[in-house]
VMD Tcl script that draws the C-alpha trace (Angstrom):
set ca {
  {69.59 0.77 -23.75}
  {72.81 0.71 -21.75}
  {73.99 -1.78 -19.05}
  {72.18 -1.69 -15.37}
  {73.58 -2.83 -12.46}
  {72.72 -3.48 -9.13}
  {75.47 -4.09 -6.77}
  {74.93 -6.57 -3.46}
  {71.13 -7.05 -4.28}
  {70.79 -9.84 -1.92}
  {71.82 -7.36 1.05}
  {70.25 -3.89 -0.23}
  {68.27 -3.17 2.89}
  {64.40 -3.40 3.19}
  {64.16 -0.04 3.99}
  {65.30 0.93 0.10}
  {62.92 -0.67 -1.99}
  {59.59 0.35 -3.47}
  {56.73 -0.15 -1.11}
  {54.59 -2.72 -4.02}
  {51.70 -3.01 -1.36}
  {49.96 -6.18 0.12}
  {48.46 -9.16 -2.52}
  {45.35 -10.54 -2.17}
  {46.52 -12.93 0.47}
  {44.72 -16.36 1.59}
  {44.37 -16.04 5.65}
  {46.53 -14.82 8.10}
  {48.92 -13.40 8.20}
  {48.82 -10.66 5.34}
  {52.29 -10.68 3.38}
  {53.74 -7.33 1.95}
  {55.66 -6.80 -1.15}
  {58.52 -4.63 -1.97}
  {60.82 -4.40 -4.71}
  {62.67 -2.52 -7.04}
  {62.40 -2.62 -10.87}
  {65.16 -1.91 -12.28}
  {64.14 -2.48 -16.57}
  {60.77 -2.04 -17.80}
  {60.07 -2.02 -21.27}
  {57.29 -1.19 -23.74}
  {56.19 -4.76 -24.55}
  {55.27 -5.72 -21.21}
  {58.66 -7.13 -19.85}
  {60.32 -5.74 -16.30}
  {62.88 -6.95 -14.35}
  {64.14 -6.02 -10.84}
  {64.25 -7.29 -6.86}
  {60.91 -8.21 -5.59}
  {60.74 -9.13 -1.98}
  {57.89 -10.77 0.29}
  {56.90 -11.21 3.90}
  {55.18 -14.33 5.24}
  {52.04 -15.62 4.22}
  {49.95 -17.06 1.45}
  {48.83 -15.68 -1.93}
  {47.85 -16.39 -5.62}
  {50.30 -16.09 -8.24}
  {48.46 -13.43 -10.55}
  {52.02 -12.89 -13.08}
  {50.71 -14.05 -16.48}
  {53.78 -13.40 -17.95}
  {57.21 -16.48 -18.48}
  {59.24 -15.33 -15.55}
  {63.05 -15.93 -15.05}
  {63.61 -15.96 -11.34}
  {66.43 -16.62 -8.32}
  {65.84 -16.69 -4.79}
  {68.94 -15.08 -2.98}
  {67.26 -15.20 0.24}
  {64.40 -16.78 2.53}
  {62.48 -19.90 1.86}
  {59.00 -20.50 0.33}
  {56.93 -23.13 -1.28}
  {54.93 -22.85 -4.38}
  {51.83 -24.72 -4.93}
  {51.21 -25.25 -8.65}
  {47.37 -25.28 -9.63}
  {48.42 -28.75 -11.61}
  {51.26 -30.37 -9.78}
  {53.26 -31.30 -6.73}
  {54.46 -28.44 -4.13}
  {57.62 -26.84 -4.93}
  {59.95 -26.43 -2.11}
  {62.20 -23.14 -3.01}
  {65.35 -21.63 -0.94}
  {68.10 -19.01 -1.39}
  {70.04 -20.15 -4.38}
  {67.46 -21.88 -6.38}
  {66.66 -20.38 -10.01}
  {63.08 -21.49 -11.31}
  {61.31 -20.69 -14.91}
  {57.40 -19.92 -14.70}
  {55.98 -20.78 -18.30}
  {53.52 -18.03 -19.24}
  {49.93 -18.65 -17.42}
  {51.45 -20.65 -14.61}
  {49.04 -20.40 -11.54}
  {49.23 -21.41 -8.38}
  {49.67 -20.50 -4.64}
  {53.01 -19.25 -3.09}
  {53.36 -19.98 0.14}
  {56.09 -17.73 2.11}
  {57.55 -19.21 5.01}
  {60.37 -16.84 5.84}
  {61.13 -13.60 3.92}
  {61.98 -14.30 0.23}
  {63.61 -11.91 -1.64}
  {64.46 -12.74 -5.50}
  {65.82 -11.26 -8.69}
  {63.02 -11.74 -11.44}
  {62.71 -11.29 -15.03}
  {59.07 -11.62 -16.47}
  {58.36 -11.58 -20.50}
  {56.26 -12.47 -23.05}
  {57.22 -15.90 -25.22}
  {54.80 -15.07 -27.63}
  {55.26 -11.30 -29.05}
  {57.12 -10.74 -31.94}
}
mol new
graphics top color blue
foreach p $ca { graphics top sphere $p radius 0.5 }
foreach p [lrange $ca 0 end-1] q [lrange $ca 1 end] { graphics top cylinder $p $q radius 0.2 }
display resetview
């Protein structure tokens, strides 16, 4: 595997990433996703840009996920714990299973790394 890179991610404009569809939202209004993977390997692990407009939805990622917000603000709502406010420049670990609610308040746009723990 050689070296990726992706130059200026933060300002890459909307208009160039994958079109990743609309989640099962909660309300009004409907958020859209967008992103761009950019590693994606045979044991379940990806990384990329993913990208999301406001509204509400339930994180369905399974997977430990290495993530950091270079733009927007959000809040996620664990399903066992206290509301986590998140802006641009915040880095956050999701242990595998973690469920909850993310709340986008402005456009959020992160770089995101989701593996297993467990595989060997």
């Amino acid at each position: 595997m050689s070296i990726k890179q992706l130059k200026d991610a933060k300002n890459i404009a909307s208009e160039k990433l994958d079109d990743w569809g609309t989640p099962k939202t909660i309300g009004e209004p409907l958020c859209h996703l967008k992103g761009l993977q950019i590693i994606e390997n045979e044991d379940g692990s990806e990384g990329g840009i993913w990208e999301c407009t406001p509204g509400r939805f339930t994180r369905e990622i399974m997977q430990a996920e290495l993530t950091t917000f270079l733009e927007g603000h959000c809040i996620f709502h664990p399903e066992n714990g206290d509301p986590i406010e998140i802006k641009a420049g915040d880095v956050l670990f999701f242990p595998e299973n973690s469920k909850g609610v993310w709340e986008i308040i402005e456009t959020v746009r992160k770089a995101y790394l989701c593996y297993n723990l467990n595989k060997k």
